[in-house]
N, C-alpha and C positions, 0 to 999 in steps of 0.2 A: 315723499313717496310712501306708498302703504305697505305693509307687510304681505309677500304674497306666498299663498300655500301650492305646491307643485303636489301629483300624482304619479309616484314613481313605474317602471314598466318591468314585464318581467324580460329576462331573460334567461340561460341555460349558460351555467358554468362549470364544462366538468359532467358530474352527473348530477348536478344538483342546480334547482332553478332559483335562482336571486330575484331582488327587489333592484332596480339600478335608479337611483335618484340622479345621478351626473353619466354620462350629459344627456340634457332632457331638448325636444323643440323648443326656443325659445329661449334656453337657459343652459348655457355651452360649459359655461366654468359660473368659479365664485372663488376671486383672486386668481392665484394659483391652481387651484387645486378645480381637475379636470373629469375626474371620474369617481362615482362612489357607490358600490357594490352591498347589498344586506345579506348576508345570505345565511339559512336556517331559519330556526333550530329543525335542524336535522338530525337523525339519527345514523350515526356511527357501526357497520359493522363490518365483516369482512366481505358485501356483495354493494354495501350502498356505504357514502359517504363524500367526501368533495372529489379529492383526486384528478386533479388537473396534469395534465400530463409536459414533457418539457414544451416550454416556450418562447416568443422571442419580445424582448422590450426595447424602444429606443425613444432619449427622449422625457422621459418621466422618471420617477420615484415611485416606489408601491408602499405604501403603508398599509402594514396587518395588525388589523387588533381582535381580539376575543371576548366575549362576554361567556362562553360555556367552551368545555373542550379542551380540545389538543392538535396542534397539525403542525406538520414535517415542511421546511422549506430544506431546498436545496438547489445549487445554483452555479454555472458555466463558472464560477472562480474560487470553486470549491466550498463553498458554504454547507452546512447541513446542523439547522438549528429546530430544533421542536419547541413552537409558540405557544404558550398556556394565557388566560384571562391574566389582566394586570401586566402581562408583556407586549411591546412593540417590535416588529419587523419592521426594518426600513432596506429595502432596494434601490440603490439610483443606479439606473441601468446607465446614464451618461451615454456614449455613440452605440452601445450594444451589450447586452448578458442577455442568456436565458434561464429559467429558471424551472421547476415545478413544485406544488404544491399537495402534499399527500397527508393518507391517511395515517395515524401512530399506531405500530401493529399491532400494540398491548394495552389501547385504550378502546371502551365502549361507553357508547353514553349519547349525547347529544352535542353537537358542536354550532357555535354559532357567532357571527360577526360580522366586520366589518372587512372592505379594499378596498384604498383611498388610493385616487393618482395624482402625484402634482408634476407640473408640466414643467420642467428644467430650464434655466434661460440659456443663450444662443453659447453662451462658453460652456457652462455644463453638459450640454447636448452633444461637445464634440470630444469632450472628458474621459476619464476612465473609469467605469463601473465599480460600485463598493458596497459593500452590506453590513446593518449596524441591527444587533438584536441590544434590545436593553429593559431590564427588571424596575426600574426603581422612578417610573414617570413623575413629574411633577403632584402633590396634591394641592386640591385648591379647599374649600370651605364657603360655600354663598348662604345664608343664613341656615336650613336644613338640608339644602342641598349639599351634593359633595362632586369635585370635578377632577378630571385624571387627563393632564394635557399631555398628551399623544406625541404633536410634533411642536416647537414652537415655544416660544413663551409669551404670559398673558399679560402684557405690560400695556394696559390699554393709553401710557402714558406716551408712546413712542410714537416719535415720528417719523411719518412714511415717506424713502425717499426712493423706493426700487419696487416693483411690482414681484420681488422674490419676497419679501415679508407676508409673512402665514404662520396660522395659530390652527390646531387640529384639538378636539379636548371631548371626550366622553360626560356627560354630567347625568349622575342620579337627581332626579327632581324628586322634593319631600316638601310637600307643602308651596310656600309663594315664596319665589327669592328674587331679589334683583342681581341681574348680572352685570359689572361695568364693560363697555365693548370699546372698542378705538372706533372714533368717529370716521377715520381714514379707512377703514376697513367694511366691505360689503359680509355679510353672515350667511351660510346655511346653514338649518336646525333638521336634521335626519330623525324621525322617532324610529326606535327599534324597539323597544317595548312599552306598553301603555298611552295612557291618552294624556298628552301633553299640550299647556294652551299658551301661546308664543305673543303674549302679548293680546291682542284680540283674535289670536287666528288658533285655530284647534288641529293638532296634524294627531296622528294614527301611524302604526307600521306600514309603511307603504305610501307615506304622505313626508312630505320635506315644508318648511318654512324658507323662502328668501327673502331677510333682513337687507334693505338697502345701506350705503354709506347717508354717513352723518347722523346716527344716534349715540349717546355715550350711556344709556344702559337697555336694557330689557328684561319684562318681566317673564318669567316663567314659571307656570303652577301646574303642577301634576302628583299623584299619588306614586311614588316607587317607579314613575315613568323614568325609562332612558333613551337619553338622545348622544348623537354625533354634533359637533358644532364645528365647523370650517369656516375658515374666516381670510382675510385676505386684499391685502390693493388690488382692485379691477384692474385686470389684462391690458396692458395699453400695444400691445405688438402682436401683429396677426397670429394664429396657430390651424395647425392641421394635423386633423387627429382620424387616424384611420384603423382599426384594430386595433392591435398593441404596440400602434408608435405615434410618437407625438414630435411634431417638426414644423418647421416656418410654412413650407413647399408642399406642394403635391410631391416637386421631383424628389425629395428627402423621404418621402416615406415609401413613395415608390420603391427609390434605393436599398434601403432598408428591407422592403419584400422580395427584392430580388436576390439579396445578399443571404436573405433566407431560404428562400426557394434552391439556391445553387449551394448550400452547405457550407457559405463562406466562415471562417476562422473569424470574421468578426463577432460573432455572438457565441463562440466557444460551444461546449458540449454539458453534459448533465448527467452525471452518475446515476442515474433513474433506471429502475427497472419498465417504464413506462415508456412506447412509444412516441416519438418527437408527434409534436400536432402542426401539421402543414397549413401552411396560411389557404384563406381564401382568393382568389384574383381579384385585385380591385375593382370596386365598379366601374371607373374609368378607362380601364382597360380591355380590348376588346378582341376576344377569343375566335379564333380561326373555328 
């Protein structure tokens, strides 16, 4: 199967509008991982910046990563970590947390990155929420290239026996490098900065690569281009994915918005000075 290039879409997060490459028509996930947000370079001050205010996840894992900046997570089980470039956020909201996502009072400048979601399996989903900030990500080395694995490890030699196997990894592209990949694994390539060419396919900000199963390398050439690479066993068990929740069922995520809507103790609270953000009504549901 051939290398296919996707056109990501915008949307509004916060006060700031993203690039969202996952999920696209067409192209729901890639393995695990369900959502993936670009968002910036934006400018940082005290009237404009991200600033998402608290809200509810179920379901998934949120991975934050940085390429410029600074931003404040804080979160319904007390969490409050400030994320800089070369650090990861990991949220696994498990049955329920909420969270928000701000601006650092004492930084100005430009902020800009990535939110990755990977979709939880059926015991994680009914699990307990945890939060994992960590400094010191894997490095990798592809001949000039250089790679920074996110979530995951890049052991293209493993073999895949569960659909929770997933690799997340930032790669500075210099020049033409080969990448080794697991043949068991489907790939998306995210460009965030520069023009990067994924084999014979050329993607841009705002443009993604999906890499099918069954290659064990790829080439990639660009000048100082950076990309996101997710990787991942293809989904073999249904999901539904409806705003900020991810679940087997329409009736689970339903559940989940109603449990929001009513202020339930399941998604806890958020020391935020910022007003909780009310869900939308789903589209399947149908308003008097």
């Amino acid at each position: 199967m051939d290398i296919e290039r996707w056109v990501s879409h915008d949307a509004v997060v916060g006060r700031a509008r993203v690039r969202r490459a996952l999920p696209l028509r067409g192209r729901r996930t890639v393995g695990p991982w369900c959502f993936a947000d670009h968002f910036g370079p934006l400018a940082v001050a005290p009237d404009a910046g991200l600033d998402v205010a608290p809200h509810p996840h179920y379901g998934l894992a949120t991975v934050t990563w940085l390429l410029d900046g600074a931003l404040l997570h804080r979160d319904s089980l007390g969490s409050e970590q400030i994320i800089r470039p070369g650090q990861v956020n990991v949220m696994t909201a498990g049955f329920g947390v909420s969270h928000s996502e701000e601006a650092v009072d004492d930084y100005r400048g430009l902020l800009e990155g990535v939110q990755l979601w990977l979709a939880l399996s059926p015991d994680e989903r009914v699990g307990g929420a945890h939060f994992a900030h960590r400094t010191d990500p894997e490095r990798l080395q592809w001949n000039d290239s250089t790679a920074s694995v996110i979530v995951g490890q890049w052991s293209p030699g493993t073999l895949v026996d569960d659909e929770s196997a997933v690799v997340g990894a930032e790669v500075v592209v210099r020049g033409r490098s080969e990448i080794v990949l697991n043949s068991s694994y489907e790939y998306g390539v995210v460009a965030l900065r520069g023009l990067c060419r994924v084999a014979e396919v050329v993607i841009e900000p705002g443009e993604s690569a999906y890499v099918p199963m069954g290659r064990e390398q790829l080439q990639l050439e660009g000048h100082e281009a950076i990309v996101i690479i997710l990787g991942g066993a293809p989904r073999q068990q249904p999901l539904f994915m409806w705003w900020n929740f991810v679940g087997e069922s329409r009736a689970d995520v339903e559940a989940a918005y109603d449990d929001w809507r009513d202020h339930s103790e399941r998604f806890g609270t958020v020391a935020s000075s910022l007003a909780r953000i009310e869900a939308p009504t789903p589209w399947w549901i149908t308003t008097p």
